[in-house]
N, CA, C and O of each residue as an XYZ file, in Angstrom:
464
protein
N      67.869     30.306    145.808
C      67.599     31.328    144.808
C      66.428     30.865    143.943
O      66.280     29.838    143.281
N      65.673     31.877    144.132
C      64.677     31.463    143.005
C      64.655     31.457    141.473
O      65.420     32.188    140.845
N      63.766     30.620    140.853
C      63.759     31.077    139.330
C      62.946     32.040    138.806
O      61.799     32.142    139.241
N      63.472     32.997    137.665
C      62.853     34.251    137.345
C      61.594     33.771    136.970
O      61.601     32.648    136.465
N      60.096     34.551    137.132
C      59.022     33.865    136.489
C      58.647     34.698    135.674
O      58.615     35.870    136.049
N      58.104     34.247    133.822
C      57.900     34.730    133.169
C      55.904     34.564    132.613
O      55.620     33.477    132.110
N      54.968     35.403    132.718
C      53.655     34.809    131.912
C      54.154     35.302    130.338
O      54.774     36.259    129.874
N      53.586     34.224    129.876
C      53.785     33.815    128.395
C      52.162     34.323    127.965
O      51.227     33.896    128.642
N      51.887     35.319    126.726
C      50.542     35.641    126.699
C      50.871     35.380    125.180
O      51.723     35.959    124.506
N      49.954     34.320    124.767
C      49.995     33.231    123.453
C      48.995     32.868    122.929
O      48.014     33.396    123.453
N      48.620     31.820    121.661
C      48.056     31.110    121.475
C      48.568     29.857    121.877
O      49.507     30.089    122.639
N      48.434     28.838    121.758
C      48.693     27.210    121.891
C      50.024     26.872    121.642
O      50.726     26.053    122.234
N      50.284     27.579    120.721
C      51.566     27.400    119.460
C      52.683     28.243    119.520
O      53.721     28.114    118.872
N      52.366     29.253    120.465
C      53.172     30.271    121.082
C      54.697     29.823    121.460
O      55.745     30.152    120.903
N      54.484     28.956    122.597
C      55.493     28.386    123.050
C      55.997     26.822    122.685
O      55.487     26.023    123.470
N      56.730     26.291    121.848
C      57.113     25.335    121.285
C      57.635     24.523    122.495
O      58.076     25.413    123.222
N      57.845     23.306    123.152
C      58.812     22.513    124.009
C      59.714     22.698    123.987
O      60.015     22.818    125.175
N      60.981     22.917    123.132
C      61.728     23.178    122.892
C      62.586     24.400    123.830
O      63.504     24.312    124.645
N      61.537     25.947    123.098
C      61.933     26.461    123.557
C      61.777     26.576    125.123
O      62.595     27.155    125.838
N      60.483     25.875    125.629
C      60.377     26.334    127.203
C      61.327     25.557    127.983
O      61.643     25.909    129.119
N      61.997     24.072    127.188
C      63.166     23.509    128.083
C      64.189     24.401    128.238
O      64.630     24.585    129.373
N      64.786     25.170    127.017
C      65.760     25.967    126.885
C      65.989     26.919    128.163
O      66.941     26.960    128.942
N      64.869     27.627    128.122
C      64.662     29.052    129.267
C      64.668     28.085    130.491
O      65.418     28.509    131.371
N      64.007     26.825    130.828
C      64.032     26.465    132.308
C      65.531     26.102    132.519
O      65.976     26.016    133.664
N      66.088     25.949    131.742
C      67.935     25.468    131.761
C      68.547     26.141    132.135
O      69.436     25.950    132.965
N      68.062     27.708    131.320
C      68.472     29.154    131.581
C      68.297     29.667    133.064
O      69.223     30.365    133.477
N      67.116     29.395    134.035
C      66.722     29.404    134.909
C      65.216     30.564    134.893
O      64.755     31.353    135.719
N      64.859     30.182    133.629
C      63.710     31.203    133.879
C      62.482     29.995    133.978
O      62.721     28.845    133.610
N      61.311     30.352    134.453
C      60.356     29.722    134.405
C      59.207     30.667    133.509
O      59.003     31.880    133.559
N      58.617     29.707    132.759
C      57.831     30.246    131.858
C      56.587     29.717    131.940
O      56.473     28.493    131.887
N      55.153     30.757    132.120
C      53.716     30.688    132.471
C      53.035     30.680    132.202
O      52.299     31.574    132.621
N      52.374     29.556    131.062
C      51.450     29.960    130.058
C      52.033     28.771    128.878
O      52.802     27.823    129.036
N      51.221     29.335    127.500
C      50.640     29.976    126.825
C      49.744     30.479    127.776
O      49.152     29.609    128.413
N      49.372     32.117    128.160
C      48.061     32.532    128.487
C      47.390     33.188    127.205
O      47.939     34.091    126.574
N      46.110     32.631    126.868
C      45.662     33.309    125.495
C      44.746     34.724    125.738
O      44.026     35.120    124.821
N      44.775     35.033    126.277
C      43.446     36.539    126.974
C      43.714     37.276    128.312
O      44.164     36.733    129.321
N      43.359     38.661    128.183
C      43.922     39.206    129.678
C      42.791     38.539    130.676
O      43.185     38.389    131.833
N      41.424     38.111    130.389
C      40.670     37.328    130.855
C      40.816     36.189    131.257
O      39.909     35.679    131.916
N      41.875     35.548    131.001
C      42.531     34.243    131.706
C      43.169     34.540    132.790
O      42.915     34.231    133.954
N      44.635     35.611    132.028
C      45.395     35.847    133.486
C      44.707     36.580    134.525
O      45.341     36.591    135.581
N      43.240     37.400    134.558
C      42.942     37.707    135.433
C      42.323     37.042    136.600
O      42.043     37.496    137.709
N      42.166     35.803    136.069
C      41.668     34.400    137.049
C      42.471     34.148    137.616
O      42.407     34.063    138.843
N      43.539     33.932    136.927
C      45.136     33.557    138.443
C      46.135     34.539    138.626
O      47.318     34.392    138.935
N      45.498     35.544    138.395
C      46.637     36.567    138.261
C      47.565     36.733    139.754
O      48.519     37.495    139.913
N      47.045     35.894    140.657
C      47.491     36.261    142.158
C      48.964     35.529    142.279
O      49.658     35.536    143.295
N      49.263     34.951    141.134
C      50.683     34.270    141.163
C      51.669     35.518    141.063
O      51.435     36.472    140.321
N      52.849     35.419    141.920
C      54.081     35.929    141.587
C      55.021     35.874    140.110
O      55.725     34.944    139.719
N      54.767     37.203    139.450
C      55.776     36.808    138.339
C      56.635     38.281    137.679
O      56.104     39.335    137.329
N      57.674     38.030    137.666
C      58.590     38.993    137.506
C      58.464     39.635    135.975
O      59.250     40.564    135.788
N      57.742     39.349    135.029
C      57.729     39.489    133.828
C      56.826     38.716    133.163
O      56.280     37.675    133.526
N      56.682     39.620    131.687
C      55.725     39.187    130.492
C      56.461     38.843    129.710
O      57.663     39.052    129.876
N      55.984     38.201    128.598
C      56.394     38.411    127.027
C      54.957     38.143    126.012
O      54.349     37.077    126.106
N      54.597     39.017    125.241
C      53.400     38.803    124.697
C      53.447     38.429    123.662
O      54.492     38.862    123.176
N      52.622     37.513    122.565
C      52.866     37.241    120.969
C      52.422     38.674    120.980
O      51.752     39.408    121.705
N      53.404     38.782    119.331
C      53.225     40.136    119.080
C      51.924     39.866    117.702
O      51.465     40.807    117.054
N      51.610     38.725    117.535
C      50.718     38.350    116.454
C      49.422     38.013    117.046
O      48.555     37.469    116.362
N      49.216     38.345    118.442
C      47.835     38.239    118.882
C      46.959     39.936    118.464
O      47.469     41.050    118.349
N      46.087     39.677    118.379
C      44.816     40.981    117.565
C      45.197     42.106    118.414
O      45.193     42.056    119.644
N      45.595     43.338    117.568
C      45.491     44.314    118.381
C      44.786     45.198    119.574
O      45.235     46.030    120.362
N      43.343     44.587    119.329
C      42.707     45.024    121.319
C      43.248     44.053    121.918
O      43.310     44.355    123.110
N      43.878     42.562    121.652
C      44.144     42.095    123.146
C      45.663     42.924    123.664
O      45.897     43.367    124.789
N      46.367     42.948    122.710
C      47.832     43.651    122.269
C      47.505     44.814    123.432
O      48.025     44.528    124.511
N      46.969     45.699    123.429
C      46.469     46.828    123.705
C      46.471     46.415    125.593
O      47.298     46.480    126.502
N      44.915     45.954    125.433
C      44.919     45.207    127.011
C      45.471     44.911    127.982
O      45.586     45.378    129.115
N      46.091     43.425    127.038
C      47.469     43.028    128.185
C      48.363     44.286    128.189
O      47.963     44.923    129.163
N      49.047     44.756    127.791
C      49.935     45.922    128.321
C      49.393     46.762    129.022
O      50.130     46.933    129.992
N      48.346     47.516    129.105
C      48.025     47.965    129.709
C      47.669     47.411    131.276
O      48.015     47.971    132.316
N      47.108     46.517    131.193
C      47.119     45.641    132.545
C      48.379     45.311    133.395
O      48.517     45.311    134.618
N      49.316     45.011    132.333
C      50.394     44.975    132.741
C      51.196     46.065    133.265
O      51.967     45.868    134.204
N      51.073     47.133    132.752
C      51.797     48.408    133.115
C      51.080     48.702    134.418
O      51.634     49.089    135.447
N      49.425     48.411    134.214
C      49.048     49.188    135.821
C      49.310     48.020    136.864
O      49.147     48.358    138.037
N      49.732     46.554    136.612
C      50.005     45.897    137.715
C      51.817     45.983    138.046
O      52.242     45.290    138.970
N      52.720     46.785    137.309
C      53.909     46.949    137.605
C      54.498     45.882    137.398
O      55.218     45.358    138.248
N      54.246     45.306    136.028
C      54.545     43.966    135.502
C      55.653     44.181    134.147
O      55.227     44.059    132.999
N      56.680     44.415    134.343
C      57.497     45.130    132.734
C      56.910     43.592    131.903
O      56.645     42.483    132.366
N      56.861     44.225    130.290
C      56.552     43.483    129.330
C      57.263     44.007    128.040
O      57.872     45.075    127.977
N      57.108     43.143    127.055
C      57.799     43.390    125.754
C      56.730     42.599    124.858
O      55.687     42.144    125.328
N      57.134     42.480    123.419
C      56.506     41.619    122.366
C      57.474     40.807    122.016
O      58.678     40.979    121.826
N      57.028     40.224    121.978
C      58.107     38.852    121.243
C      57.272     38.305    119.730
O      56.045     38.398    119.695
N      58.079     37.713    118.454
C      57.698     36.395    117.692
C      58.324     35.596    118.167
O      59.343     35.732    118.844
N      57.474     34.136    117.693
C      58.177     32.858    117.619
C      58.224     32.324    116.733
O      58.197     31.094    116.720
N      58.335     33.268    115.351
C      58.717     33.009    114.576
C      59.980     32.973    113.535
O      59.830     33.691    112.546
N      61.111     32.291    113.614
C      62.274     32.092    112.905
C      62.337     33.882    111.454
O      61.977     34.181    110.315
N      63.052     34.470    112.656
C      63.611     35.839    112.184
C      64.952     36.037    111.718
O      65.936     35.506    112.233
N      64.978     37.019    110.466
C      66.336     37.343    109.702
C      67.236     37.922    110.442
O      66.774     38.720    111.258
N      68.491     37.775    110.430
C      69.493     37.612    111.163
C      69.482     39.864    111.901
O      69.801     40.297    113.007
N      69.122     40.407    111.007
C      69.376     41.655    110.941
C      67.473     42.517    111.930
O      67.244     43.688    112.235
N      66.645     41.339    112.091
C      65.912     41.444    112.825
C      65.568     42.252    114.319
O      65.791     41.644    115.365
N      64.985     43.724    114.355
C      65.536     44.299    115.638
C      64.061     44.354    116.354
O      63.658     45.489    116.607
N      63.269     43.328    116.687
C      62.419     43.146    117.861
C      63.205     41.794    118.645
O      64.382     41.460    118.509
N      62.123     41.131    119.522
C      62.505     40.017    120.163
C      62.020     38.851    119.484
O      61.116     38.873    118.649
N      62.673     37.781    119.880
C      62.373     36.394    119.523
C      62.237     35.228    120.362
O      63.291     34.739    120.769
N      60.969     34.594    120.761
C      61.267     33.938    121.937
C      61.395     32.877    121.387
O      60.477     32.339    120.769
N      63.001     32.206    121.563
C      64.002     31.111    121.157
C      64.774     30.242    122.085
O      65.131     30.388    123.254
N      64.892     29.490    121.389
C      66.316     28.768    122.532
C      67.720     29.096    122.466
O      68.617     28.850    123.273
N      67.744     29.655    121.436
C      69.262     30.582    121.477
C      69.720     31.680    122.881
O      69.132     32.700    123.239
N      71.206     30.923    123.594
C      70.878     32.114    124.705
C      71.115     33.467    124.602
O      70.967     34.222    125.563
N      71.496     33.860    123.438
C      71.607     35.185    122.722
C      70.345     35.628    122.993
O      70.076     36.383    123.927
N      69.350     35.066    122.000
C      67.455     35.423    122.080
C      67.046     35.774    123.892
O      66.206     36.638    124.142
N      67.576     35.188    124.752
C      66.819     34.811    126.010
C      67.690     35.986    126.565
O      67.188     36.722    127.414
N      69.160     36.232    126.065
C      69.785     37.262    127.194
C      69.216     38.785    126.555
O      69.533     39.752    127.248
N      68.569     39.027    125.551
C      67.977     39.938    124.942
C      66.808     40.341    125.588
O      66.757     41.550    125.814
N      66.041     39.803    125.879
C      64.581     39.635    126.438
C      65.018     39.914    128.041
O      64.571     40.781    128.793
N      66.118     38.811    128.331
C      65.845     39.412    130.207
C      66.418     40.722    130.278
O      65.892     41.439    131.129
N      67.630     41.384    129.421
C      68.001     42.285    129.488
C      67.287     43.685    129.324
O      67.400     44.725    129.974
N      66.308     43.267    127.941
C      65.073     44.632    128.127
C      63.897     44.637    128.965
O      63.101     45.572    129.049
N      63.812     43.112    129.817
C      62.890     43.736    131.002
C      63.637     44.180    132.034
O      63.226     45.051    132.800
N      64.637     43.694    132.124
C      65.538     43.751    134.199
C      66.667     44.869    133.793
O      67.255     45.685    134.503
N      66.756     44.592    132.321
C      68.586     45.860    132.785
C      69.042     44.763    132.597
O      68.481     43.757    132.165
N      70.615     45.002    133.080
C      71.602     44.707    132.468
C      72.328     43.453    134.291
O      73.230     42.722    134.701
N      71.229     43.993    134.579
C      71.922     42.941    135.584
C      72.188     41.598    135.993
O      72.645     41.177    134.930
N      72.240     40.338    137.006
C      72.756     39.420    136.742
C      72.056     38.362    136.263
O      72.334     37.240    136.685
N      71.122     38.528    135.386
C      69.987     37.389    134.530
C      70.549     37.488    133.294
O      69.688     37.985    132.567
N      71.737     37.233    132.554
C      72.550     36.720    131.772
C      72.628     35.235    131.702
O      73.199     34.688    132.645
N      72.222     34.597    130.886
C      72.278     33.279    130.802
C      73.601     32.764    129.669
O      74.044     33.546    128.828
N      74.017     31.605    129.795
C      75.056     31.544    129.309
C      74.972     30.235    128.155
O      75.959     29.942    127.480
């Protein structure tokens, strides 16, 4: 069985160690920081089941990547990684597996990418 693959579209700081041990535990694999749709279009030939974008990158790249993403049949969302109030209703890319079963659940559904 393979692991789910995720591109990470970031700055540097996007993805903490932390959290990317968390998700590989989980069984996701995570791709990036990619900082520009101009990066991922250099390797874009990799297999990957999903996005998650900073939602604090400038609104034309914001714009871009989704769009790229939608016409390559790539589901995506926004995420912070920034430590959010409990009552918080976007995503959070965390090591909590609450945070991670949130995120696979609004790209895949409800099916068996539940992490525990």
């Amino acid at each position: 069985m393979r692991k789910v693959k995720l591109l990470i579209f970031g700055g540097a700081n996007y993805l903490l160690a932390p959290v990317a041990a968390a998700w590989d535990r989980a069984g996701v694999e995570l791709i990036g920081p990619i900082p520009s749709l101009t990066e991922w279009l250099a390797v874009r030939d990799s297999i990957v089941d999903g996005a998650i974008i900073d939602i604090d990158l400038d609104t034309g790249t914001l714009i871009a990547l989704s769009d790229a993403l939608e016409e390559a049949s790539i589901p995506s969302l926004f995420a912070t990684s920034s430590p959010v109030e409990p009552d918080y209703r976007g995503f959070e890319l965390a090591v909590r597996p609450e945070t991670i079963n949130a995120i696979l659940t609004a790209l895949f559904g409800t099916g068996d990418l539940r992490v525990h």
